[in-house]
BAVOVO-826344 format. One record per residue (C-alpha): residue in one letter; y, x, z negated; residue number from 1. Coordinates in steps of 0.1 Angstrom, whole numbers, plus 5000, padded with zeros to 4 digits. Each point is the difference from the previous one (the first is absolute). Layout:
+----+------+------+------+-----+
! aa !    Y !    X !    Z !   i !
+----+------+------+------+-----+
!  A !    Y !    X !    Z ! NUM !
...
+----+------+------+------+-----+
//
This chain:
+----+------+------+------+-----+
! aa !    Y !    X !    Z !   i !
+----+------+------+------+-----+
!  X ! 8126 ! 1344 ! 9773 !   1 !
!  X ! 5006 ! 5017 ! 4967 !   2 !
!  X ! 5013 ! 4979 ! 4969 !   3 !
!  X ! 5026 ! 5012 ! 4974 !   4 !
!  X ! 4977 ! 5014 ! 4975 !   5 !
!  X ! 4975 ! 5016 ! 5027 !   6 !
!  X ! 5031 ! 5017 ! 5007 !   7 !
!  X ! 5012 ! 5007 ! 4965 !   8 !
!  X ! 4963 ! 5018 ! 4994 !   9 !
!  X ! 5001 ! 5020 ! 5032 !  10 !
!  X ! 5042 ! 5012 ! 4984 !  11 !
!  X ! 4983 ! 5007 ! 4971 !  12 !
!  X ! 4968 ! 5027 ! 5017 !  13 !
!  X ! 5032 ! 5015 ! 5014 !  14 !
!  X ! 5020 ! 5007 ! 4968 !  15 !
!  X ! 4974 ! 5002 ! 4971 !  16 !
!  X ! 4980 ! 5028 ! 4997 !  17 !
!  X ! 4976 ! 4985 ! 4973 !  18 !
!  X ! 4995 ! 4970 ! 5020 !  19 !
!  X ! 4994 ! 5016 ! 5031 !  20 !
!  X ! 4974 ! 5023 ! 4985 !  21 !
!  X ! 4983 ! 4970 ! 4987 !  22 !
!  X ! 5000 ! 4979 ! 5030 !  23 !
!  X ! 4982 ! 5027 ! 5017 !  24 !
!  X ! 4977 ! 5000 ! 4978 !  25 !
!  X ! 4989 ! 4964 ! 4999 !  26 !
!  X ! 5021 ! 4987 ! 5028 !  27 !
!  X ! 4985 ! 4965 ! 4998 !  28 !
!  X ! 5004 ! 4997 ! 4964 !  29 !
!  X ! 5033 ! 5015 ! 4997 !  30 !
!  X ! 5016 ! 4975 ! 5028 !  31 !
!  X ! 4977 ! 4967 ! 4984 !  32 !
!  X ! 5015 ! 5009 ! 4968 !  33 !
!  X ! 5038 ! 4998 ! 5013 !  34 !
!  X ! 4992 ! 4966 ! 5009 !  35 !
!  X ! 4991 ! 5003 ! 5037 !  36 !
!  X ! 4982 ! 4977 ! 5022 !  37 !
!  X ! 4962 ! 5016 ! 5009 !  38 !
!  X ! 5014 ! 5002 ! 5034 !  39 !
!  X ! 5029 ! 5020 ! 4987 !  40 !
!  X ! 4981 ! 5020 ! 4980 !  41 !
!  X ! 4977 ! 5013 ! 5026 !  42 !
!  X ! 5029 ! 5004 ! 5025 !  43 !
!  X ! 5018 ! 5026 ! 4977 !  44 !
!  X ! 4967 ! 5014 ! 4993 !  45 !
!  X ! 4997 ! 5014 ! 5035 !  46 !
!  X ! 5035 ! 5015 ! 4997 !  47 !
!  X ! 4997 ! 5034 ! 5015 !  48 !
!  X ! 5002 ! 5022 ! 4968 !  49 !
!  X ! 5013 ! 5032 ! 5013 !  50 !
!  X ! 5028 ! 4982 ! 5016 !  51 !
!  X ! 5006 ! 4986 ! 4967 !  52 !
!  X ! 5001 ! 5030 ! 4982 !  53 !
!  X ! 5025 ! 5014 ! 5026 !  54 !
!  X ! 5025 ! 4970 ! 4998 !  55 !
!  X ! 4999 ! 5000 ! 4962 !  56 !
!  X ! 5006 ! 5036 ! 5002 !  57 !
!  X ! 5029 ! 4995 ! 5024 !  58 !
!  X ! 5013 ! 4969 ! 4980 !  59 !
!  X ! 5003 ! 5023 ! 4969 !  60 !
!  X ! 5017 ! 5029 ! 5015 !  61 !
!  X ! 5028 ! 4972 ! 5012 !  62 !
!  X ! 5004 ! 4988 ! 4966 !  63 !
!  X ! 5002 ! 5030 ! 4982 !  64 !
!  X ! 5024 ! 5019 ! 5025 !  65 !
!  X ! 5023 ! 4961 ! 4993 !  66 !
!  X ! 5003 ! 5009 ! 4964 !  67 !
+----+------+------+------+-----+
//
């Protein structure tokens, strides 16, 4: 079970750039320092990264064609 702010990281991967590029960089260290649980933390750090890339991708393309 996944808490509000697990959930408000995992929004976040999917609509910031900068913070996605820096979670996969340091996952660990970029989920730890938005206040995650250890357990948290190493659960979005096994996130499988080209699907993430491909949802942000797609999340973007929604928003822009909204404007």
């Amino acid at each position: 079970m996944t808490g509000p702010k697990f959930e408000a990281v995992l929004a976040r991967l999917y609509t910031d750039a900068g913070f996605r590029k820096q979670f996969l960089n340091a996952p660990l260290t970029a989920a730890l320092a938005e206040g995650l649980s250890q357990t948290e933390a190493e659960a979005l750090a096994g996130i499988d990264r080209e699907g993430l890339e491909l949802a942000a991708a797609s999340f973007a393309k929604k928003r822009a064609g909204k404007k």
